[in-house]
C-alpha positions as CSV (number, residue, x, y, z in Angstrom):
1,X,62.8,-17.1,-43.5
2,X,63.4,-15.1,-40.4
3,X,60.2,-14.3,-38.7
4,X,59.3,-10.8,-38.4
5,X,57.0,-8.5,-36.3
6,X,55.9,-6.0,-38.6
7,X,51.9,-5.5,-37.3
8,X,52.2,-2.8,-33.7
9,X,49.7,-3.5,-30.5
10,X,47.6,-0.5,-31.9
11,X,46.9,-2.4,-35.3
12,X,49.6,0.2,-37.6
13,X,52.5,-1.3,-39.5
14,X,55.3,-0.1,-37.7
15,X,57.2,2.5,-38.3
16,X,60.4,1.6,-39.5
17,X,59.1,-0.7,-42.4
18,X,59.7,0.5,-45.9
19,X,56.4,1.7,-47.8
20,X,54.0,1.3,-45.3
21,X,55.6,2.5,-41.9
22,X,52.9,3.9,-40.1
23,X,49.6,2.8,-41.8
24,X,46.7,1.8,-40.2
25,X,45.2,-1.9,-41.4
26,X,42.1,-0.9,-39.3
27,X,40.1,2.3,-38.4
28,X,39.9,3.5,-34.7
29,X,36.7,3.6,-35.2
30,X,34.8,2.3,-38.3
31,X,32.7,4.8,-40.7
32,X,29.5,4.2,-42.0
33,X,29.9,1.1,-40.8
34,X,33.6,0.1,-42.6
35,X,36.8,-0.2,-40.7
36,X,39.0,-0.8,-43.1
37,X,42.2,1.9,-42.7
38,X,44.6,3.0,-45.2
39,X,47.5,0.2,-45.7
40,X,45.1,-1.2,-47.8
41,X,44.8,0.7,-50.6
42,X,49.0,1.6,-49.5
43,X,49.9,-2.2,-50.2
44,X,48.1,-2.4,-53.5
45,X,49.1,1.1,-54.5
46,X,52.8,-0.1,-54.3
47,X,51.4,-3.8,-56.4
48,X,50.6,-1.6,-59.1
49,X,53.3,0.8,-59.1
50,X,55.4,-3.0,-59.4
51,X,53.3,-4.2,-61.9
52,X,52.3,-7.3,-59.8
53,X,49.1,-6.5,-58.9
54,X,47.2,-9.0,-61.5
55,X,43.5,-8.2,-60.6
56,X,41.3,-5.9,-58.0
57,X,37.9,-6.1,-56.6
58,X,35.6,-6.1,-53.5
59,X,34.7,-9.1,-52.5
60,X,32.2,-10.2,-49.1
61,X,33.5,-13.1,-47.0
62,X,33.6,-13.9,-43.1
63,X,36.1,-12.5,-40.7
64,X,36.9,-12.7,-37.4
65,X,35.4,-10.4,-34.9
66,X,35.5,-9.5,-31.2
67,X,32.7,-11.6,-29.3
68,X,32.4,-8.2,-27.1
69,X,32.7,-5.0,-29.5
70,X,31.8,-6.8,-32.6
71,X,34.9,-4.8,-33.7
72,X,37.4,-7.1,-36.2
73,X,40.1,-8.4,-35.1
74,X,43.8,-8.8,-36.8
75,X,46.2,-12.2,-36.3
76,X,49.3,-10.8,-35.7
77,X,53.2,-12.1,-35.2
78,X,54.1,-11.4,-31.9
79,X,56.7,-12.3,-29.4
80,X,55.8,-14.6,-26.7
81,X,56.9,-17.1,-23.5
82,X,56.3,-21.1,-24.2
83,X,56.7,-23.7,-22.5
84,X,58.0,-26.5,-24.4
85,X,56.5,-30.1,-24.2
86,X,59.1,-32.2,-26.0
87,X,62.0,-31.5,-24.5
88,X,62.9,-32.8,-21.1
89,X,61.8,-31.1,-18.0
90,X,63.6,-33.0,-15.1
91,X,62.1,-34.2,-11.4
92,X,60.5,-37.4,-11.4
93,X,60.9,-39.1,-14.7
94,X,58.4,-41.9,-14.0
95,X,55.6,-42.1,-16.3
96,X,58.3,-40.2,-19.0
97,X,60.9,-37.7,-19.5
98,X,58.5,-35.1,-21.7
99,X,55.4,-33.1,-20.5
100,X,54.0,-34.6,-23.4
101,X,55.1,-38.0,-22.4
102,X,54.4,-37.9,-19.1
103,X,50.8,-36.7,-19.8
104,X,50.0,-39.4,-22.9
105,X,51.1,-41.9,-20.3
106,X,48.8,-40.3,-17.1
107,X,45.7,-40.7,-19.3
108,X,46.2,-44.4,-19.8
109,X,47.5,-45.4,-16.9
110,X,46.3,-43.2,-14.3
111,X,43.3,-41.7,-14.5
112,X,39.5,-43.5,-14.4
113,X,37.5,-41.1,-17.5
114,X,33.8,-41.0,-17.2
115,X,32.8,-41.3,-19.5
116,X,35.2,-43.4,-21.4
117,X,35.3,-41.0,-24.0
118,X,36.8,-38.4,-22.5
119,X,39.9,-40.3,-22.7
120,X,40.0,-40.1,-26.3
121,X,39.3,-36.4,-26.5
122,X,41.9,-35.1,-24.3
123,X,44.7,-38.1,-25.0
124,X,44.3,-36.6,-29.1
125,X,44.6,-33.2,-28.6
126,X,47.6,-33.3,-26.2
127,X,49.4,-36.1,-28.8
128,X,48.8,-33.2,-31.5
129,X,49.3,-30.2,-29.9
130,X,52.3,-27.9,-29.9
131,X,54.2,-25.7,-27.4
132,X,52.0,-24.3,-24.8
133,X,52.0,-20.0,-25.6
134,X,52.1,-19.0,-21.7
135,X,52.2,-15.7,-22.0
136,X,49.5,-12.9,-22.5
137,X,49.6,-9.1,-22.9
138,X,46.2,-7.8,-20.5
139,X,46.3,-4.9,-18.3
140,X,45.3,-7.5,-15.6
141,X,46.4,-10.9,-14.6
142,X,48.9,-12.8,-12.9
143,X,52.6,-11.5,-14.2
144,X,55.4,-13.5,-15.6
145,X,57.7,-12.3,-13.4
146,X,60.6,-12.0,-15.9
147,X,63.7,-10.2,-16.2
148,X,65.4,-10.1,-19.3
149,X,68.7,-8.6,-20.5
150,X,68.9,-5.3,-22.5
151,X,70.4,-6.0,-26.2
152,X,70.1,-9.8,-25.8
153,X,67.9,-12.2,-28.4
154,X,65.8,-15.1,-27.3
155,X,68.3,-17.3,-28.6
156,X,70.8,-16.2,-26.3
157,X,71.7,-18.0,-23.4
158,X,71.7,-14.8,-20.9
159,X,68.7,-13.7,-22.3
160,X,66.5,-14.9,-19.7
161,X,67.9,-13.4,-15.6
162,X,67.9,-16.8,-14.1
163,X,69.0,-16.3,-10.3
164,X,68.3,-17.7,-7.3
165,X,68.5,-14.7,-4.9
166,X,66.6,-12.4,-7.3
167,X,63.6,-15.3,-7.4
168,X,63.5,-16.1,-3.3
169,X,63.2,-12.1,-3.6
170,X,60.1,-12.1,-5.8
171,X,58.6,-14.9,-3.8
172,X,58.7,-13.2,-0.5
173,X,57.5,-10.5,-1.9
174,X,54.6,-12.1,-3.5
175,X,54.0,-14.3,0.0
176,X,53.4,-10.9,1.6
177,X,51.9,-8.5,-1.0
178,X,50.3,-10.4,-3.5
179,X,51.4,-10.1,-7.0
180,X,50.2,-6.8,-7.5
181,X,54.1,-5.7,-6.3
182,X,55.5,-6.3,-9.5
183,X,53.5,-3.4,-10.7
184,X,54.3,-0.8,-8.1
185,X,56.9,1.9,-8.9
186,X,60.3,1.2,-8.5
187,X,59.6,-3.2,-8.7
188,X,62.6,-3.5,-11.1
189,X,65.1,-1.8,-8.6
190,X,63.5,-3.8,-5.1
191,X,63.9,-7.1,-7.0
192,X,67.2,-6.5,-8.2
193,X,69.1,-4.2,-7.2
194,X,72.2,-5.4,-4.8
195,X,72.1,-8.3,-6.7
196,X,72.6,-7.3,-10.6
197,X,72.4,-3.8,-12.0
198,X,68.5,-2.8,-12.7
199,X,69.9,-1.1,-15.7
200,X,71.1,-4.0,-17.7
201,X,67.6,-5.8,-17.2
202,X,64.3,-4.9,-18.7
203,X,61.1,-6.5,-16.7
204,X,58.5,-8.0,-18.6
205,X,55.1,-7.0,-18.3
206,X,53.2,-9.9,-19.9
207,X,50.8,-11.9,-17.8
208,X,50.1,-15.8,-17.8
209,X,47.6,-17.8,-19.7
210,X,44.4,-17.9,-17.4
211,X,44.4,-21.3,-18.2
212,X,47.9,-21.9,-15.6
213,X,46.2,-20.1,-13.3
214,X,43.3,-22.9,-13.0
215,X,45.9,-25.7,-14.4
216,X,47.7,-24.9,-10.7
217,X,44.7,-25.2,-8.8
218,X,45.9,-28.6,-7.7
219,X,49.2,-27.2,-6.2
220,X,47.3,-24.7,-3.8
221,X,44.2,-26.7,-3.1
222,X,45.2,-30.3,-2.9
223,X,49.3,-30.0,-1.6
224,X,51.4,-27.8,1.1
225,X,48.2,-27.4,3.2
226,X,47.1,-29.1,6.4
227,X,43.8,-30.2,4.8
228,X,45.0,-31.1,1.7
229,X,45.3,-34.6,0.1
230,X,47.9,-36.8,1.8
231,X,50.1,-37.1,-1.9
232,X,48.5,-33.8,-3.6
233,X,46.3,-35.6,-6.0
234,X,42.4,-35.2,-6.7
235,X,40.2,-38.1,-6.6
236,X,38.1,-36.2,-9.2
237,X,37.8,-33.4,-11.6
238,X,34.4,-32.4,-12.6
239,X,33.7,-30.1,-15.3
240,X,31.7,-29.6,-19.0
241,X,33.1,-31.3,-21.7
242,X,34.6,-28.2,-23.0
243,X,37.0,-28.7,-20.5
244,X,38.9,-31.4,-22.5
245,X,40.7,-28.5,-23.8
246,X,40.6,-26.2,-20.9
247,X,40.8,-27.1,-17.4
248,X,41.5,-30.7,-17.6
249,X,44.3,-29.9,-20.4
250,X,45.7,-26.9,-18.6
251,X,46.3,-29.1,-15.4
252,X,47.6,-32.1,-16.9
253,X,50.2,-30.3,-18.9
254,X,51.1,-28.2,-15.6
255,X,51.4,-31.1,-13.0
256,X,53.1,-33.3,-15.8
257,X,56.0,-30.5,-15.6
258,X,55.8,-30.4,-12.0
259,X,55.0,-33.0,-10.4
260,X,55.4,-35.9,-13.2
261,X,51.7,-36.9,-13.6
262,X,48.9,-36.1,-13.6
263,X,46.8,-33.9,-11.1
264,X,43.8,-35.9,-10.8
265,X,42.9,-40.3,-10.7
266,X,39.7,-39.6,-12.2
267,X,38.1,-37.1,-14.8
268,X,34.0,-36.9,-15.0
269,X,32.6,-34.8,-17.7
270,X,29.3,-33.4,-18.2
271,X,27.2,-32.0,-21.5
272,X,25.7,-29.1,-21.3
273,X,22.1,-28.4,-20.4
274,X,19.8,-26.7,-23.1
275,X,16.3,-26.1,-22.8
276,X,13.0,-28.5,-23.2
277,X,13.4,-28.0,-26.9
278,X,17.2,-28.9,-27.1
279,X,17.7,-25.2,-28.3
280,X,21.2,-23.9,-26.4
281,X,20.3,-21.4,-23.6
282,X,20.6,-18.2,-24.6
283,X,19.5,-14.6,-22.8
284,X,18.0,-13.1,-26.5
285,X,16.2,-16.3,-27.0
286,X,14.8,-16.0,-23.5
287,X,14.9,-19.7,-22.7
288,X,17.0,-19.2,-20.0
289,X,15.8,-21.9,-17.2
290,X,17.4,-19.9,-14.1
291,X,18.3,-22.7,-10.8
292,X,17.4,-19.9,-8.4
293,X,13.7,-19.6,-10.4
294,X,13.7,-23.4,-9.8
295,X,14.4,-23.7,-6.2
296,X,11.3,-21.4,-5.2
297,X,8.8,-22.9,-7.5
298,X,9.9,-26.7,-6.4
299,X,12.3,-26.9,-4.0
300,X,16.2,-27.2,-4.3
301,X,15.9,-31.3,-4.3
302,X,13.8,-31.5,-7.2
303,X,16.8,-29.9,-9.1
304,X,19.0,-32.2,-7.5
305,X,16.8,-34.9,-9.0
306,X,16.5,-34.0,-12.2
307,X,20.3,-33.7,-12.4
308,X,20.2,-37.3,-10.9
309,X,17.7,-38.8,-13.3
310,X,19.3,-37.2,-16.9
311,X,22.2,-38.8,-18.7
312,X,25.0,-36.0,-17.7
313,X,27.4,-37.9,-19.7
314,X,25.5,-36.0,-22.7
315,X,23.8,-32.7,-23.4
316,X,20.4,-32.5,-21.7
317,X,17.3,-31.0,-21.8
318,X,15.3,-28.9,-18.8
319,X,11.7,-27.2,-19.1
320,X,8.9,-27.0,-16.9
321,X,7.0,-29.5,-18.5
322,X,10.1,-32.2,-17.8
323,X,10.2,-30.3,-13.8
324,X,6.5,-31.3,-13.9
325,X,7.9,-34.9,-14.1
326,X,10.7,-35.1,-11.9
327,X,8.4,-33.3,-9.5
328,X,6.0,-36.4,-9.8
329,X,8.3,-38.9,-9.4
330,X,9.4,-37.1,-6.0
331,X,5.9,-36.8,-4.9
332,X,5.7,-40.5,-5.5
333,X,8.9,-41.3,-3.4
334,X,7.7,-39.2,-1.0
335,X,4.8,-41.0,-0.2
336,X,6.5,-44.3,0.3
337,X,8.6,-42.9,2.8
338,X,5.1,-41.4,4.2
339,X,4.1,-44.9,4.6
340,X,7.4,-46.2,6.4
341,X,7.2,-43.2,8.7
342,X,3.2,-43.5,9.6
343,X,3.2,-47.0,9.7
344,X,6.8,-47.0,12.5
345,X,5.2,-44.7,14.8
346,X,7.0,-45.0,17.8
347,X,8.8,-48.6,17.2
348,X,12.1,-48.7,18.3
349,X,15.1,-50.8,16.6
350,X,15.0,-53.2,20.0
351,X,12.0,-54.8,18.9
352,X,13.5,-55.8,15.8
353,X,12.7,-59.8,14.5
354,X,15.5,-61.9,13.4
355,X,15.0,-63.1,9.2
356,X,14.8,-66.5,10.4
357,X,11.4,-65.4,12.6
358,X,10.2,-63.6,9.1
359,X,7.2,-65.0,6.8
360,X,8.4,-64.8,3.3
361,X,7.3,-61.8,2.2
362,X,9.7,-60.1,4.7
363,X,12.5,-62.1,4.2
364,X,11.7,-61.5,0.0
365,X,12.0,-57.6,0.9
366,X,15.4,-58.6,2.6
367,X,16.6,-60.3,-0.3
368,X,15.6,-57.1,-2.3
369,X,17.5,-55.1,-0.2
370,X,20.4,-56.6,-0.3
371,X,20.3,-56.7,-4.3
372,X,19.9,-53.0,-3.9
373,X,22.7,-52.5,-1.6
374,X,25.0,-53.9,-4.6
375,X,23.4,-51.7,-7.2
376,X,23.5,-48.9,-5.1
377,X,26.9,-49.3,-4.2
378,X,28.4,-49.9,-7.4
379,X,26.4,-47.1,-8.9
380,X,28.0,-44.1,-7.1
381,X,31.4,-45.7,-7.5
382,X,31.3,-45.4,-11.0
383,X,29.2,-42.1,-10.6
384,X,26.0,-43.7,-12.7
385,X,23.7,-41.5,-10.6
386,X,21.1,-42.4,-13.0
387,X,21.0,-45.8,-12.4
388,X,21.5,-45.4,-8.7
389,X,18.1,-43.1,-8.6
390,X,16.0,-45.5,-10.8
391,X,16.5,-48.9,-9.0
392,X,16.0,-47.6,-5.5
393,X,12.9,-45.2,-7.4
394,X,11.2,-48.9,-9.1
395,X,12.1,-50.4,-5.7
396,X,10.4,-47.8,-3.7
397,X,7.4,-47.4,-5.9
398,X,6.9,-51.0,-7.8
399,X,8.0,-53.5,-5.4
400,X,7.3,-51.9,-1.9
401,X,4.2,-49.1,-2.4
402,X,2.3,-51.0,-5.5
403,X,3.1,-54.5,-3.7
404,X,4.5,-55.1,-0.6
405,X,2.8,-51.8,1.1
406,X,-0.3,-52.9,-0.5
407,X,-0.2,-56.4,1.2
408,X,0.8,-55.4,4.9
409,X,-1.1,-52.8,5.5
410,X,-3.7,-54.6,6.4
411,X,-1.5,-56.8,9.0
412,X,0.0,-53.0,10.2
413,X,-3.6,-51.5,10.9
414,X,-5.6,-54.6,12.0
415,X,-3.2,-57.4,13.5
416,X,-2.4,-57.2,17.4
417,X,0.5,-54.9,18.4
418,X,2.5,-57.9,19.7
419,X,2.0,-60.6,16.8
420,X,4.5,-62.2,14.5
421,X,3.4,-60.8,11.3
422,X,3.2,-57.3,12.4
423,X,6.6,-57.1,14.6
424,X,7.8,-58.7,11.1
425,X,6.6,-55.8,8.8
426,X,7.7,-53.4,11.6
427,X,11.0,-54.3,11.4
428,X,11.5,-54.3,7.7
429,X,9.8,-50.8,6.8
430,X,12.5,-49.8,9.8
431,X,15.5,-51.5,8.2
432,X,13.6,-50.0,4.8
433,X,14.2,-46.4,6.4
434,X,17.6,-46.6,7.6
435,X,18.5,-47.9,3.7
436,X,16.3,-45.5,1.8
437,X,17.4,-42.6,3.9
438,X,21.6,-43.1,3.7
439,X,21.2,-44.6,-0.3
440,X,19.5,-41.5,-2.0
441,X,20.7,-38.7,0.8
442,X,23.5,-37.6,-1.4
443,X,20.7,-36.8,-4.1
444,X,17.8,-36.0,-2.1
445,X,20.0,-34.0,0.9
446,X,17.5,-32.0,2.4
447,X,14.2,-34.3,2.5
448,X,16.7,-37.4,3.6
449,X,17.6,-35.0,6.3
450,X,13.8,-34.4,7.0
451,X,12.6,-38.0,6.8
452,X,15.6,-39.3,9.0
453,X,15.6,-36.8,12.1
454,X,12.0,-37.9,12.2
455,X,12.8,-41.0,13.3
456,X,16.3,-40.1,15.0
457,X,15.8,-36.3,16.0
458,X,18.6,-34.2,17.5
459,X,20.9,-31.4,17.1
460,X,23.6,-34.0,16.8
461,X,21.4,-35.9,14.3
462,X,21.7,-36.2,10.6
463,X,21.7,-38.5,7.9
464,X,24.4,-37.0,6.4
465,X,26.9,-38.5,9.2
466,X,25.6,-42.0,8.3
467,X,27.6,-44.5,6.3
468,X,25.3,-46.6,4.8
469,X,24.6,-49.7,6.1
470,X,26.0,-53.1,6.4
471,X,23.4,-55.0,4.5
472,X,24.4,-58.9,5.9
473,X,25.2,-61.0,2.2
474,X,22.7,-63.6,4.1
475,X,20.0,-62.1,3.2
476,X,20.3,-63.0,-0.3
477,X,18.1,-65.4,-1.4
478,X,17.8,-66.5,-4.7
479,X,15.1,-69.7,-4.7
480,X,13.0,-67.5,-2.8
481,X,13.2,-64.6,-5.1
482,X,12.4,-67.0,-8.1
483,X,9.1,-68.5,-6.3
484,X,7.9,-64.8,-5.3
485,X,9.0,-64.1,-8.8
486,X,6.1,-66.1,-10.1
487,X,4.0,-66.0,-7.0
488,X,4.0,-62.1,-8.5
489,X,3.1,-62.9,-12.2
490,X,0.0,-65.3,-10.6
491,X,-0.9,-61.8,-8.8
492,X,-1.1,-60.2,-11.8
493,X,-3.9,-62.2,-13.3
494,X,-6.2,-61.8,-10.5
495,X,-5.6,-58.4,-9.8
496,X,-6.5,-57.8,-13.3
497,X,-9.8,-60.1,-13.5
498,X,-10.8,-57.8,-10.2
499,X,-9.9,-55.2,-11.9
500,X,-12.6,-56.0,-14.7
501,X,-14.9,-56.4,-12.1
502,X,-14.7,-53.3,-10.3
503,X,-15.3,-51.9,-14.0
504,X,-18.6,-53.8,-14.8
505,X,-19.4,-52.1,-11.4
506,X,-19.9,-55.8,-9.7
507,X,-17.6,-55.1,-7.2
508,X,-16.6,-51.7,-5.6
509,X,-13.1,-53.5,-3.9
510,X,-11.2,-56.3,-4.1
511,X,-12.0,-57.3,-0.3
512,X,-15.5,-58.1,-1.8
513,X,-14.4,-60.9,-4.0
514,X,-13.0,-64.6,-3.5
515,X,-11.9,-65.7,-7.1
516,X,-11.2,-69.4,-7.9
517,X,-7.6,-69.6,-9.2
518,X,-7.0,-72.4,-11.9
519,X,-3.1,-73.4,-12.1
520,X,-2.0,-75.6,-14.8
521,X,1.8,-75.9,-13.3
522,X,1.7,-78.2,-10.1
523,X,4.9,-76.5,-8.7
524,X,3.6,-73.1,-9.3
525,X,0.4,-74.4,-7.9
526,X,2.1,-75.9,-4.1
527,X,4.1,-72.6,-4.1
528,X,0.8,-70.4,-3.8
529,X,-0.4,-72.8,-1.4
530,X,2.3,-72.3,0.4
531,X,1.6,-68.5,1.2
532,X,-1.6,-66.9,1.9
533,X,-2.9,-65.8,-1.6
534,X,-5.9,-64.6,-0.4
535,X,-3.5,-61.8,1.6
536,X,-1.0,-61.4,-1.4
537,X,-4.0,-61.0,-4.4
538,X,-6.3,-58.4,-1.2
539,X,-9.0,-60.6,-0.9
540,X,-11.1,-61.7,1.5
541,X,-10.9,-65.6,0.8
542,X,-9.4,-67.4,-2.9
543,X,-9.5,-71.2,-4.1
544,X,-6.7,-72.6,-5.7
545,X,-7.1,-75.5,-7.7
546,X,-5.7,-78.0,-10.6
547,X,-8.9,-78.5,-12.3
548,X,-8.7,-77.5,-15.8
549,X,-9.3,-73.9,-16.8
550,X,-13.1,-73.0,-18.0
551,X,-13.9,-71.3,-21.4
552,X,-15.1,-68.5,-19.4
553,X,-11.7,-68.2,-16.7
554,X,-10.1,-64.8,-17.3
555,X,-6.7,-64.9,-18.7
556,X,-3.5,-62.8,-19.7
557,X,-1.8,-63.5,-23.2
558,X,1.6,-62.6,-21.4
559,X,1.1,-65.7,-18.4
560,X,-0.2,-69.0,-19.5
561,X,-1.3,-71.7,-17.7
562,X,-3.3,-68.9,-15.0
563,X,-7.2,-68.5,-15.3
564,X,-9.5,-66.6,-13.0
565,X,-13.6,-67.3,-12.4
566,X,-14.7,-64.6,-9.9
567,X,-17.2,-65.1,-7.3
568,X,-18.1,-62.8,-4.7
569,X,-17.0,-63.4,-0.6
570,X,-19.5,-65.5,1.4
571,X,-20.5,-63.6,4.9
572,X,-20.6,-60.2,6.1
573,X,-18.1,-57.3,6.1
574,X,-16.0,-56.7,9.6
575,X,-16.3,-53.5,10.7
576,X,-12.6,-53.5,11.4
577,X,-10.5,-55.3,8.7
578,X,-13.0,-54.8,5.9
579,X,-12.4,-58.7,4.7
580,X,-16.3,-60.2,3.9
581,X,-16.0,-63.6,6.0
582,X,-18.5,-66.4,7.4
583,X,-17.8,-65.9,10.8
584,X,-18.6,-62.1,11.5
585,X,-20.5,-61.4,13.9
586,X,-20.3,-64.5,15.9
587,X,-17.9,-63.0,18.5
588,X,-17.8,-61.2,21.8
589,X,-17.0,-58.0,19.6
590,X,-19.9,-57.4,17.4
591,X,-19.4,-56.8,13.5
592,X,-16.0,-57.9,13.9
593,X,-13.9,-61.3,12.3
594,X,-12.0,-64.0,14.9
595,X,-8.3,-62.2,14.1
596,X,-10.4,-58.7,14.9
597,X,-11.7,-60.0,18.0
598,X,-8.4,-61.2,19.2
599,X,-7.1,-58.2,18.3
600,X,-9.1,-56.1,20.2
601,X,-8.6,-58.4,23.4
């Protein structure tokens, strides 16, 4: 059948149909609250006067209404511009002759889709779809810029003015007014008269699809621009997964007719962000978290953060209870990088030890580093932000505050200023701040900024102009990582039998005690010989033995082969390291241990 356009822009038949010229489907405006006009009752008038009208009734079902006015709305045939995405659009024919072709073949072949599923979502809707309707009838928007010829039909091949001059006409116009020209008086006639007659052509007053406005984006971002991308193309489109059938669509179909491929080599898409009771945000439920209400209460990083730490990949949830979290975990990072900062003081990168003139512990920290420096890496190539945070957040507060921090502090406050062990911790808290700073300043921007102009201050200063560093592959260390691996787990045991201690008030710190260690493995037992337990476990002295573990030993189910028997230091307490040791008190320093005394010169 012929199509026909029988509904008018105003909602009326129009006037030339038999019967029902004229009619209105819909009200203007609805009364007592119904909208329905008088073709209605015109149409089923005319079924009866026919005799085909079998039954009638009222009946209450859904219909479509305007988001806005809450007025209905009416689907109606009318005319409009496509572009077609089967048939073959010339230029570069590479990746296929189609825009549908060429696009099916971008998403496989040339784009990275993060996640992987957003490949799916976009590659089925663009295999399925049909001819993209460009055209829209607004009173605003970008026009069409389209003459076509009086008396003509669609089908016609001089429908559509296609002609050189009259298009460079329009474009210099457009270059120099913008494209409200086409709507001043007299447009027709500027554009074409000298070159055909004005009065054969009629100008079309549709505008385009938003959606080619924002699928050309590319075009006058990325290309024909001094800073623009050396080939036109993104490295990355980032939008809400609603997108698969907006933005990214829009500009994959247009570059595909353009250009031949697609806009962009990689697509990330995000879910949308509801509140802390998964409800969607909405202004009459009032659960609207606002990122202005945010960044006064805690700070614009803590956002970042919690966008850091959530899956984005899915929908996700944001409250003040779960900002009461992320704001803990930042205090908590925060306070390592305290610690790095205090503890550097005024040491300067010159005084920096080489690993090989490192006790183990330093050169274990190295070795964590440079695991790091992998993870890190890889994680913000593949845009896992959430896995980038949460190894450098369990390296920061598990292995270097809970442990390693806990273990050097007292060679950082108590050793000489010149000795090994100290120059040694130095230099790793200061290879620890250039790493910790560069890693998370892309999530953390401002207190990076803050924590690394107080060690490199300047106007000229800021982290943000720091690659991150070269992290030397030697520093890898695997056997050493294993032995520290279960010089760690023999930790654990004694830290937990002091910890019993200190809760059957015996003890009121770890310093007071000297625990006998029983080890049933003789390689586990000549690797804590082989490092100062005593340091590593915070106490002031520790015996390691072989003899067979007592009935009374303490012991964890989870690490066998380990007991503990406390007993209590021997000797009095320095007054400057805190360790309880024999020989206080014996030197030209009173109240004060043989490393103290040294110490103090």
């Amino acid at each position: 059948l012929e199509m026909t356009y029988n509904v008018l822009e105003d909602g009326s038949f129009r006037p030339d149909l038999p019967f029902f010229g004229g009619k209105k489907i819909l009200r203007d405006k609805p009364k007592k609250g119904d909208w329905e006009g008088d073709a209605n009752k015109a149409v089923i008038d005319k079924l009866v006067e026919c005799g085909a009208l079998i039954a009638r009734g009222r009946i209450t079902h859904s219909y479509p209404h305007s988001w806005r006015s809450k007025a209905p709305v009416i689907y109606r045939n009318t005319p409009q511009w496509f572009v077609s995405i089967d048939k073959p659009c010339g230029g570069d024919d590479t990746y296929g002759k189609t825009i549908r072709e060429r696009a099916l073949t971008s998403i496989d072949k040339l784009v990275k889709w993060t996640p992987p599923s957003g490949r799916n979502r976009l590659y089925s809707m663009i295999e399925a779809r049909p001819d993209w309707v460009l055209s829209r009838q607004r009173a605003w928007g970008v026009p069409l810029t389209c003459f076509t010829k009086k008396g003509a039909r669609p089908d016609d091949p001089d429908f559509l003015l296609r002609n050189d001059a009259v298009n460079a006409r329009i474009k210099q116009a457009f270059d120099a007014e913008g494209a409200d020209c086409w709507y001043e008086e007299g447009a027709k006639e500027r554009f074409l008269a000298g070159i055909v007659d004005p009065d054969a052509y009629e100008q079309v007053f549709d505008v385009l699809d938003v959606w080619f406005d924002s699928g050309s984006t590319h075009a006058f971002v990325l290309r024909d621009r001094p800073d623009g991308a050396p080939d036109g193309i993104a490295d990355l489109y980032l939008e809400g997964t609603d997108q698969h059938r907006g933005w990214f669509h829009s500009s994959m179909l247009e570059a595909c007719g353009t250009i031949g491929r697609a806009p962009y080599r990689g697509v990330m898409t995000c879910g949308f962000t509801l509140d802390d009771k998964g409800m969607k945000m909405s202004k009459s439920l009032g659960n609207i978290i606002a990122p202005e209400k945010v960044i006064r209460q805690y700070g614009a990083d803590i956002l970042r953060l919690w966008v850091a730490q959530v899956d984005y990949t899915a929908d996700q949830r944001i409250g003040d209870e779960i900002l009461k979290g992320v704001a803990d975990s930042y205090r908590r990072l925060r306070n390592t990088l305290r610690f790095i900062l205090g503890s550097l003081g005024d040491f300067t990168a010159d005084r920096r030890v080489a690993p090989a003139d490192m006790g183990e512990l330093e050169r274990w920290v190295l070795h964590r580093l440079a695991e790091l420096d992998h993870q890190v890496r890889e994680g913000y190539r593949n845009l896992d932000f959430q896995a980038v945070w949460q190894a450098v957040f369990t390296f920061a507060t598990v292995d270097l505050s809970s442990f390693y921090f806990d273990i050097r502090k007292d060679a950082l406050y108590c050793d000489a200023d010149g000795q090994g062990a100290r120059l040694a911790a130095l230099t790793v808290l200061d290879l620890l701040h250039e790493r910790l700073t560069t890693w998370l300043a892309p999530i953390l921007t401002f207190t990076m900024e803050e924590v690394w102009l107080e060690r490199h201050p300047g106007d000229d200063s800021s982290v943000h102009l720091q690659d991150f560093p070269v992290t030397p592959a030697d520093w890898l260390d695997e056997p050493l990582a294993a032995k520290w691996e279960a010089v760690r787990r023999a930790r654990r045991v004694v830290t937990a039998a002091l910890e019993v201690a200190r809760r059957d008030k015996v003890i009121g710190a770890s310093l007071e005690a000297a625990p006998v260690v029983h080890v049933r493995d003789p390689e586990l037992l000549d690797a804590l010989k082989s490092v100062d337990f005593a340091d590593i476990c915070i106490t002031s002295d520790v015996t390691l033995t072989a003899d067979p573990i007592p009935a009374e030993a303490f012991r964890l189910p989870e690490i066998e082969g380990i007991g503990v028997v406390f007993e209590k230091a021997e000797g009095q307490k320095c007054q400057r390291c805190w360790k309880i040791l024999p020989d206080v008190g014996t030197h030209s320093h009173p109240g004060t241990c043989a490393r103290c005394d040294a110490a103090l010169g």
